[in-house]
N, C-alpha and C positions, 0 to 999 in steps of 0.2 A: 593537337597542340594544347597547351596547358595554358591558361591566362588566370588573370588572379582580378578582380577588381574591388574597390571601395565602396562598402553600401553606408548611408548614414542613415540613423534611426530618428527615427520622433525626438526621440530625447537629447538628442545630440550628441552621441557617443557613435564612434566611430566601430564599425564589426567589417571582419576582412573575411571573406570568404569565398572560397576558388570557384571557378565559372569557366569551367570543359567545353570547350569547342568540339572537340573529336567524342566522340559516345563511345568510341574503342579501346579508351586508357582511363583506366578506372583508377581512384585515389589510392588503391595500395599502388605503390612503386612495382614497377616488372621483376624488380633483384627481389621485394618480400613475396610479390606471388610464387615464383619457383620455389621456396621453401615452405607455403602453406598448402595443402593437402586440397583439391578441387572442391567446391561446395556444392553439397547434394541434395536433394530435396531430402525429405525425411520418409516420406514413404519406396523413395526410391532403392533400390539393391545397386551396391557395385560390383563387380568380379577381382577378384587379383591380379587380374591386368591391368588395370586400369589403375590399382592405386601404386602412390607412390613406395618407393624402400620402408620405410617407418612403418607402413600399413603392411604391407607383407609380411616383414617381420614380428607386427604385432597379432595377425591374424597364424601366424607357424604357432609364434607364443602362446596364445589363449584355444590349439585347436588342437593341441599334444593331446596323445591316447595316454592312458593311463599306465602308470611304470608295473605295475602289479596287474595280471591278469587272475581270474579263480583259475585256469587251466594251470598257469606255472605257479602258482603256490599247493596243488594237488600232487603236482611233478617234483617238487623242491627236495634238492638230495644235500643234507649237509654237509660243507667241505671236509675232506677226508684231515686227520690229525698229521701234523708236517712228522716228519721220520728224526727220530732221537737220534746221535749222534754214536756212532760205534764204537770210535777211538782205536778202527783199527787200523795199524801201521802198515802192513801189506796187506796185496791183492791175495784174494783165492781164487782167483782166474788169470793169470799172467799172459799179457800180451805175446802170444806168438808171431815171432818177424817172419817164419815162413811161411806160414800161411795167406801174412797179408801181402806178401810177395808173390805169390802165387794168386790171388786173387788180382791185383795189379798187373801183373803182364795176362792172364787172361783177357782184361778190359781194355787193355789199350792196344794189344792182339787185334782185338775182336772189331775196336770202334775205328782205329786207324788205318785198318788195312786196306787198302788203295786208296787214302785218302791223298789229293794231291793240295800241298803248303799253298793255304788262300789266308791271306789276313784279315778280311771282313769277316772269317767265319770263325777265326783265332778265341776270342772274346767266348762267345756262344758254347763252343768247344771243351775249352778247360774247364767251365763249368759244369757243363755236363757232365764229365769224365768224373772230375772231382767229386760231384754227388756220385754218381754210381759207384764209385769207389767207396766213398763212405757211408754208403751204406748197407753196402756188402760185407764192408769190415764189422761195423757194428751189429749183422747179424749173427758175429761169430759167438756175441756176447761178453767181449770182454769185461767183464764188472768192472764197474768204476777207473772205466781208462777214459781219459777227453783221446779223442779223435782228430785229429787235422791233418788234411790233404792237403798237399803243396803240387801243380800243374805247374812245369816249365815249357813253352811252346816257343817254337824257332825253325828258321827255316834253314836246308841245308845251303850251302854257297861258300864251299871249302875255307870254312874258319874252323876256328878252335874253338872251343866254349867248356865251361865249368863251370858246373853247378854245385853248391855248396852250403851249407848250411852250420846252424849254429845258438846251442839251446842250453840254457841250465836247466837240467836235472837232477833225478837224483839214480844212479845207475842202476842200483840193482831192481827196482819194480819197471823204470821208463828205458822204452826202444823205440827203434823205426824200422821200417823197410823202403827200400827205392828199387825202382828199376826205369830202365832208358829203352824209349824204343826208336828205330831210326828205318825211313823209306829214304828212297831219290830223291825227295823233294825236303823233308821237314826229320824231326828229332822230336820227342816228346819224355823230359825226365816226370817222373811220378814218384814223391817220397808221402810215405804215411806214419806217423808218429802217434803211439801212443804213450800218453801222459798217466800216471795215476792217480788220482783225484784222491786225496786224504779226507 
């Protein structure tokens, strides 16, 4: 407990100062302890456990390794010069829709076949497919086509469905290809579109 009492001096002047009953509450307040850092003897070492956020932090701050080592300024390769602009209008590799047709029903051939319509696995699925697809297309090499795969996934349960799409381009350089695959249980449309990048 905290008690405060009155001392008077020789001189008659009045001095007020506090008089601790408890030896266990010390004159900073408990709310400024929690924000001052524990005191440590000077010869003493603390660890990084023990100190608080601000000391962690400032001990990360002050114990960075050096941004430049001699190894990777030995290794330093200058970046390559960005590619000047062609200005050309068409492709000299045109996207072929049957080929990436033909790649497309290999892969969904290949990944679906007895696969039985699970929805938790739906997600994981089109993914996959869709990278593999893309990039088997892209090994075809189309120069300067953008690439994008669209996975439609569903399961069967005697409805209708239509898949459809809908793009501005520009007809003569940009195509696509799709194909549909369908078991007892699920449908999978696969459309691949190649854009020509100017």
């Amino acid at each position: 407990m905290r008690k405060s009492s009155m001392m008077i001096a020789a001189d008659g002047k009045t001095d007020q100062q506090p008089v601790y009953s408890d030896e266990s509450v010390s004159p900073i307040s408990s709310r400024r302890r929690s924000v001052l850092p524990p005191v440590t003897s000077p010869g003493r070492r603390t660890s990084s456990m023990g100190m608080g956020i601000a000391g962690l932090l400032t001990s990360k701050k002050f114990g960075k390794k050096p941004l430049v080592s001699r190894n990777s300024v030995a290794n330093f390769h200058p970046p390559e010069a960005p590619l000047q602009p062609t200005y050309r209008m068409s492709p000299t590799n045109r996207f072929v829709s049957s080929e990436a047709y033909r790649i497309i029903k290999d892969v969904l051939n290949n990944h679906l076949d007895g696969f039985q319509y699970n929805s938790k696995f739906c997600q994981t699925l089109s993914t996959l497919l869709s990278d593999d697809i893309k990039d088997q297309v892209k090994r075809l090499n189309f120069g300067r086509h953008k690439i994008v795969v669209n996975i439609v996934l569903g399961e069967r349960k005697e409805q209708g469905v239509m898949v459809c799409s809908r793009c501005a381009w520009d007809v003569k350089t940009d195509t696509f290809a799709t194909y549909t695959y369908k078991n007892k249980t699920m449908f999978c449309t696969a459309s691949v579109y190649g854009v020509y990048m100017e």
